[in-house]
C-alpha positions as CSV (number, residue, x, y, z in Angstrom):
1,X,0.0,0.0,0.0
2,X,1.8,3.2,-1.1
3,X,1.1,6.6,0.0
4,X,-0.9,8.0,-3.0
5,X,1.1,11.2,-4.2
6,X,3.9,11.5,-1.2
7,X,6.7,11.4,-4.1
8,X,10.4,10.9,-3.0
9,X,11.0,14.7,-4.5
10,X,7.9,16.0,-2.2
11,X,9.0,13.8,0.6
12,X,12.5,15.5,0.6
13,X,12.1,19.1,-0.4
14,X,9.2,19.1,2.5
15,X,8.7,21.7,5.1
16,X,7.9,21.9,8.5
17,X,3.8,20.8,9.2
18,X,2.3,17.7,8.3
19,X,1.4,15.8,5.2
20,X,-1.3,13.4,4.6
21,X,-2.0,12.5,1.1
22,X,-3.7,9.3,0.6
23,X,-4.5,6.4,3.1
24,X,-1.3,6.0,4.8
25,X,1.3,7.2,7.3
26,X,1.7,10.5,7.2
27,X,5.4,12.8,7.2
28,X,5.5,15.0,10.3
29,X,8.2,17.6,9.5
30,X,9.6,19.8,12.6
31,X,10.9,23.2,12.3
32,X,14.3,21.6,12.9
33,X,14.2,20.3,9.7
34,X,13.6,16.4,10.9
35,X,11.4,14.2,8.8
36,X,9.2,11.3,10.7
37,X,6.4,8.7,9.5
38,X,3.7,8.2,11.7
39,X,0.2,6.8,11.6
40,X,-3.0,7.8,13.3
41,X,-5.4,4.9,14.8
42,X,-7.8,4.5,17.3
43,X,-7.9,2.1,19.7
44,X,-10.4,1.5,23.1
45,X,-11.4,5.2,22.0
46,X,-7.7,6.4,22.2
47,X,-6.7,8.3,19.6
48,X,-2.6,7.5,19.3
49,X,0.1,7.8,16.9
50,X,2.8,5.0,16.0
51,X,5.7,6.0,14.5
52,X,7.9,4.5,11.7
53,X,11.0,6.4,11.7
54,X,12.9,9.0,10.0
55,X,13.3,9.9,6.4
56,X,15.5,9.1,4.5
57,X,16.2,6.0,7.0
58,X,12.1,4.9,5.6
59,X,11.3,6.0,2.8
60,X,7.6,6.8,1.6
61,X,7.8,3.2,-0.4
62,X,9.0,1.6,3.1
63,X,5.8,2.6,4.8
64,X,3.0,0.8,3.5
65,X,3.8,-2.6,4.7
66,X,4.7,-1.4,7.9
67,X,1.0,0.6,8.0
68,X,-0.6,-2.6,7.2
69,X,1.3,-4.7,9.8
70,X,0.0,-1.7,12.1
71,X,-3.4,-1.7,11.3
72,X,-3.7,-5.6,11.6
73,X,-2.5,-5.1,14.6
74,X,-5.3,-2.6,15.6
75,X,-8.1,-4.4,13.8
76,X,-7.5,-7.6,16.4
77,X,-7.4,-4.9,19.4
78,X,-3.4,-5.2,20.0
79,X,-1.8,-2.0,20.9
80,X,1.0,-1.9,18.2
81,X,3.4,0.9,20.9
82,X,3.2,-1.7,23.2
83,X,3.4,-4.7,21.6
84,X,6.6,-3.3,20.3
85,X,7.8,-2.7,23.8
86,X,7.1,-6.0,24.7
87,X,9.1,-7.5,21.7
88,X,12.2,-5.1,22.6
89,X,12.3,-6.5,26.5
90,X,12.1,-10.1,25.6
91,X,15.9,-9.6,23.9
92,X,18.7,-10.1,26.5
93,X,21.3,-7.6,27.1
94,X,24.8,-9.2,27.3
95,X,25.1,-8.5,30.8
96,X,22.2,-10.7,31.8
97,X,23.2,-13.0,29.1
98,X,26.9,-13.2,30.9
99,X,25.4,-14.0,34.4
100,X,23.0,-16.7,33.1
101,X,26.0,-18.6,31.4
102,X,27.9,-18.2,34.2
103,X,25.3,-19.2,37.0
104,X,25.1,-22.6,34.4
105,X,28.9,-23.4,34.1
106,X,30.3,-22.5,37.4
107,X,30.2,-26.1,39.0
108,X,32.5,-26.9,36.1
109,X,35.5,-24.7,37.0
110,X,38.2,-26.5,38.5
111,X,40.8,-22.9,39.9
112,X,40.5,-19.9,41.5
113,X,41.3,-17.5,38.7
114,X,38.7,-18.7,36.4
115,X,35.7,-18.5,39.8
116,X,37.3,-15.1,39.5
117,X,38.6,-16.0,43.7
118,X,42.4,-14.3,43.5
């Protein structure tokens, strides 16, 4: 699903407001100068906005499939903000990552210096 008329010449020679041609995301310029994709939906009579990312990172032909992922999403009553914030805490950092493997293996170390003991 492309955005109907967002062009990649109108997309980058855009100025600050807000542009919304079409059904899809729409390009949120600031006065900075800073280009974002968002889309508008409703959800449990909440009117929110979920954002895509920056141009020229996304481009206007990189936003349809994301919208439609979104809208899935909204049609089967997930919240897509949060169900991307749940996604991001399920991945480990290393630290945690380090402290499980080393919880598992530490029966198996035979000297001080690997127990970390000096």
């Amino acid at each position: 699903m492309a955005n109907h008329g967002l062009t990649e010449h109108k997309v980058a020679t855009a100025v600050w407001g807000k542009r919304n041609e079409g059904y899809g995301p729409r390009q949120v310029v600031s006065k900075s100068g800073a280009k974002n994709w968002v889309l508008r939906h409703t959800l449990h009579g909440r009117r929110l906005e979920v954002g895509f990312g920056s141009y020229p990172t996304v481009g206007p032909a990189d936003t349809g499939t994301s919208a439609v992922k979104c809208r899935r999403q909204v049609a089967k009553g997930v919240d897509p903000i949060e169900a991307r914030r749940v996604k991001a805490k399920r991945i480990p950092v290393f630290t945690a990552c380090a402290a499980l493997y080393i919880r598992g293996d530490r029966h198996g170390w035979q000297n001080a210096k690997t127990l970390g003991n000096r």
